[in-house]
N, C-alpha and C positions, 0 to 999 in steps of 0.2 A: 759966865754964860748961864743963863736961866731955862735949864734944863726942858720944862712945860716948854718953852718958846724954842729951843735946838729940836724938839722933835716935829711943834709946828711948821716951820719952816724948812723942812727936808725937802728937799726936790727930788735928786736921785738918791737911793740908799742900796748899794751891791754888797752881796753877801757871796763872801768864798771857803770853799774848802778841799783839800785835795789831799793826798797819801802823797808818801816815798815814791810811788812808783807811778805818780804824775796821772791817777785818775782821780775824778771828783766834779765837784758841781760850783755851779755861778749863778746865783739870781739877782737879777735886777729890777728895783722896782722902779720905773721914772714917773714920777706923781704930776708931774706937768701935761703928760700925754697919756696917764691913766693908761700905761702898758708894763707889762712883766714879761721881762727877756727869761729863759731859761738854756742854760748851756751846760750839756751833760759827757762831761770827760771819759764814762766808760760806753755811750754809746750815740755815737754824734747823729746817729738819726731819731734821736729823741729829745733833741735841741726846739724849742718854741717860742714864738710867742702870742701871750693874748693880752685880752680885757684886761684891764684892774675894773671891778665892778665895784658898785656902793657897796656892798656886802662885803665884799675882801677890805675896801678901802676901811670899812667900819672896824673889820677885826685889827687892823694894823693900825690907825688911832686910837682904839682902846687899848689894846696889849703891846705895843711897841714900848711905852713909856713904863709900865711895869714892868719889865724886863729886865729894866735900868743897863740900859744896850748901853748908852752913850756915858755913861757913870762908869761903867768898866771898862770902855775902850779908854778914858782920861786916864783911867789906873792904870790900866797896860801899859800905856804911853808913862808915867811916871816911874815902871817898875816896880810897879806895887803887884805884882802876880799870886803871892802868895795870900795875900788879902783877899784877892776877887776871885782868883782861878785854882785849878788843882791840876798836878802832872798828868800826864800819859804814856803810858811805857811805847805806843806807838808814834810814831814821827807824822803826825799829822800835824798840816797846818792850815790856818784859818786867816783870814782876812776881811778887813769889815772898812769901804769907803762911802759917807756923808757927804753929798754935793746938798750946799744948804742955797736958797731960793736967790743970793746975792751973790753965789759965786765961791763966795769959800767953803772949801775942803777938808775933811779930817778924816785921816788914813788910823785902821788901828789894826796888827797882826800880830801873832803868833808859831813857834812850833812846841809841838809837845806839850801843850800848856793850854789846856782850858777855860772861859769861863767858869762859873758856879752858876750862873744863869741861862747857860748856852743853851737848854734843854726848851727857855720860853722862845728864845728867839727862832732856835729850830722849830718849836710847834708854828707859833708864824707861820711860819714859811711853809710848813707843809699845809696846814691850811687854806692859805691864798695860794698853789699854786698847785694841791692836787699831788704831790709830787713827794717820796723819799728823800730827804736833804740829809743821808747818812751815809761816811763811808764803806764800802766793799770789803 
């Protein structure tokens, strides 16, 4: 799969992460409807949603693909952890779902074990959506 064209083609792309003790955050972005869900595990009254505006849309087609998000979820999925990610002495986990424009899906998760790149994808996100995307 040709990477430039896996990130064209993203419809929805949901981003998770949560602690041991079951708080944490959800963002969604669904590019079809130019909206971003937000769901906030330590305080549900700061659950949203808004716009995806050109401007956000801009910075997540430029810095999405330098991330290389979908390059390290393949690895993850292969077991190559040690390559792309580095441990965590805490029990967090993460999870990363691609609904791409024809319907197929590609799930990639973690505990304990981070990207090496996790730091662009979080900037992403904090970016586009105003928001903290760090554990407690």
């Amino acid at each position: 799969m040709d990477s430039d064209y896996s990130y064209d083609s993203i419809a929805i792309l949901e981003v998770e992460i949560s602690s041991f003790s079951g708080g944490g955050y959800k963002v969604k972005y669904d590019f079809n409807r130019n909206m971003i869900t937000w769901n906030d595990g330590y305080m549900w009254n700061n659950n949203f949603c808004k716009s995806l505006t050109q401007t956000k849309l801009g910075i997540i087609r430029d810095r999405l693909p330098k991330s290389g998000m979908i390059e390290w979820m393949k690895a993850y999925n292969r077991g190559e952890t040690e390559e792309y990610g580095n441990p965590t002495a805490n029990p967090m986990y993460w999870k990363i779902t691609v609904i791409y424009e024809n319907g197929e899906s590609f799930v990639s998760s973690h505990t304990k074990h981070f990207p090496k790149n996790w730091n662009k994808l979080k900037s992403i996100i904090e970016d586009t959506t105003e928001c903290s995307f760090r554990l407690r």
